[in-house]
C-alpha positions in Angstrom: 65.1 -5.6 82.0 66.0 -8.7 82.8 64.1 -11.7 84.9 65.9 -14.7 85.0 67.4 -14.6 88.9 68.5 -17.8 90.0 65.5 -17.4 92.6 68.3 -16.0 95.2 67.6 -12.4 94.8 70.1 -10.2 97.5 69.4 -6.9 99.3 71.2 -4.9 96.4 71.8 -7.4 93.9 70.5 -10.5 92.0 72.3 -13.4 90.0 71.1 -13.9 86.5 71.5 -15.8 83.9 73.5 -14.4 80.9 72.3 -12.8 77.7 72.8 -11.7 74.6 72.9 -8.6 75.9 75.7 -8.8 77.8 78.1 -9.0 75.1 79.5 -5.7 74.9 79.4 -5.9 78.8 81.1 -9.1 78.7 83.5 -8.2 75.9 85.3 -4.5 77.9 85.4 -6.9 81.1 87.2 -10.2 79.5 89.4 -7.7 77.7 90.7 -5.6 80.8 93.9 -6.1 80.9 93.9 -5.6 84.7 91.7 -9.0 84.7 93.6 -10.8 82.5 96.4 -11.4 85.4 93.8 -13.0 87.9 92.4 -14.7 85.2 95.4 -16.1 82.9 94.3 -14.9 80.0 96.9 -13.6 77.3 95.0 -12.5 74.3 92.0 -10.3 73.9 88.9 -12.3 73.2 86.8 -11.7 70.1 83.2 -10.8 70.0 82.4 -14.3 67.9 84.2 -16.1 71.1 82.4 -14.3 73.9 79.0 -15.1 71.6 79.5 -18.8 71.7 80.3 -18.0 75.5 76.9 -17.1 76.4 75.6 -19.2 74.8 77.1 -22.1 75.7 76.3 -20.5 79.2 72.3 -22.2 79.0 73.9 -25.6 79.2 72.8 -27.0 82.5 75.5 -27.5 85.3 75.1 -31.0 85.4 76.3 -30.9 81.7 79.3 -28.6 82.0 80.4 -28.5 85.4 80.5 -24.7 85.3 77.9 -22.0 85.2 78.1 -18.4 84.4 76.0 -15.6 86.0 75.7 -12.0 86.0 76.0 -9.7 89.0 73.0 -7.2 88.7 71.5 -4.8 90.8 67.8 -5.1 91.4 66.7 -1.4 91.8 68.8 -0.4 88.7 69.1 -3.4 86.8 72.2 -2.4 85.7 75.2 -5.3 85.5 78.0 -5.2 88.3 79.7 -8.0 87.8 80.2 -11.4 86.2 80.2 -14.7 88.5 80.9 -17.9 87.7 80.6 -21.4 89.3 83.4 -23.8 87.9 84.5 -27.0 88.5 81.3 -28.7 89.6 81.3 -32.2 91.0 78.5 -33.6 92.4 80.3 -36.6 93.7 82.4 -34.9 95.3 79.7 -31.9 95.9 81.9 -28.9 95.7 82.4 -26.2 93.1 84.8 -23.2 92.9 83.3 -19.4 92.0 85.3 -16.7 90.9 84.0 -13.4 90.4 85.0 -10.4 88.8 83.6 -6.8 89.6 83.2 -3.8 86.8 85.5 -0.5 87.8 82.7 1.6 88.8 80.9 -1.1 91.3 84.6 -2.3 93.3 84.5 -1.6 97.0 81.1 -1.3 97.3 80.6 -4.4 99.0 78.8 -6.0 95.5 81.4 -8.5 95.5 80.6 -10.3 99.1 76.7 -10.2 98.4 77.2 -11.5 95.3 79.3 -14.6 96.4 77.3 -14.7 100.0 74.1 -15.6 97.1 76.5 -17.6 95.0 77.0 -19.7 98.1 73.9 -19.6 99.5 72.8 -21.6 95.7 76.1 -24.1 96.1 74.9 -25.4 99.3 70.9 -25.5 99.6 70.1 -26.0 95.3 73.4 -27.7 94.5 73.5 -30.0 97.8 77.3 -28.7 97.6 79.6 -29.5 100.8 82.5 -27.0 100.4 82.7 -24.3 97.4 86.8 -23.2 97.2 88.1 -19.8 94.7 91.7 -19.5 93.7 93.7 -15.9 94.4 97.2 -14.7 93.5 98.8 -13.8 96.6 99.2 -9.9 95.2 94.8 -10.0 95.1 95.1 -8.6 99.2 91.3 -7.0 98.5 90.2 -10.4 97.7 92.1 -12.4 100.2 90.6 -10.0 102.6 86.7 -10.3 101.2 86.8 -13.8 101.2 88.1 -14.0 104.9 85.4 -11.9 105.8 82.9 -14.4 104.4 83.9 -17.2 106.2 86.2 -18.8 103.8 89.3 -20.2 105.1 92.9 -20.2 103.8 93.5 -23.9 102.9 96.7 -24.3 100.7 99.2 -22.3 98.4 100.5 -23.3 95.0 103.4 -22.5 95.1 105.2 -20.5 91.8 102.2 -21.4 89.9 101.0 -18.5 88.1 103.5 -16.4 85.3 102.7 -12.7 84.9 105.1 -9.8 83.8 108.1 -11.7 84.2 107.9 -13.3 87.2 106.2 -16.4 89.1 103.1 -15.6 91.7 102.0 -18.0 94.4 98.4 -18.6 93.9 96.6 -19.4 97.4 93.2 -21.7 97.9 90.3 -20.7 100.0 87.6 -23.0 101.2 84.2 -22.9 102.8 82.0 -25.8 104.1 78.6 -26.2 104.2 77.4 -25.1 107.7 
């Protein structure tokens, strides 16, 4: 079982730090191939890499700009999801998140609780003024999730992203503190 929330605990689910383990968790979801497109990555990822991943993952924010979190659900305790918070500048106060949801738990609405308490941290612990996430235009499900949050469709890059033999627009959504 584990305990270390972020102190934002949801109505299904938590955000927790990671552990060690995670690493077989972690290891089947950074090698799904399905992920890999969203995510840009082109080679699977060895269990010695995703080990210095995690922990890495206990440097502060302040120190990386980034912070990684698991998506957990309270009554089961079992692990949903992985979320992380990149891209931190507290100059600037904003962050991105992107999130990525195991097979079992997609559709289930896991995904918009777990970014409505990734938020939630951004702008009342992080003093953040806008948090943005990054979506190929073929990601409709999380296009659509994200609208339903409150996030707003803010810019497109255009060509940007090279999967399977062919280019994909990659779209920005931002929120602001309300």
């Amino acid at each position: 079982m584990h305990t270390q929330a972020i102190g934002i605990p949801g109505k299904h689910i938590q955000l927790r730090a990671l552990s060690q383990e995670d690493l077989p968790l972690l290891l089947s979801w950074e090698n799904d191939p399905e992920g890999w497109y969203s995510s840009g990555t082109i080679n699977p990822l060895s269990p010695d890499f995703i080990q210095r991943y995690i922990t890495a993952s206990g440097t502060h924010i302040l120190e990386t700009g980034s912070m990684s979190l698991i998506i957990e659900g309270l009554k089961t305790h079992a692990a949903l999801g992985h979320l992380v918070l990149y891209d931190y500048s507290p100059i600037h106060r904003r962050l991105g998140v992107g999130i990525y949801i195991d097979r079992e738990a997609r559709k289930t609405g896991i995904g918009s609780e777990a970014i409505r308490l990734a938020l939630r941290y951004a702008f009342d612990k992080l003093r953040c003024e806008q948090v943005y996430a990054e979506v190929l235009a073929s990601n409709e499900a999380s296009q659509q999730m994200l609208r339903s949050i409150g996030f707003e469709y803010t810019a497109t890059l255009p060509r940007w992203h090279w999967q399977d033999n062919h280019y994909e627009d990659l779209h920005y959504y931002q929120i602001w503190h309300p």
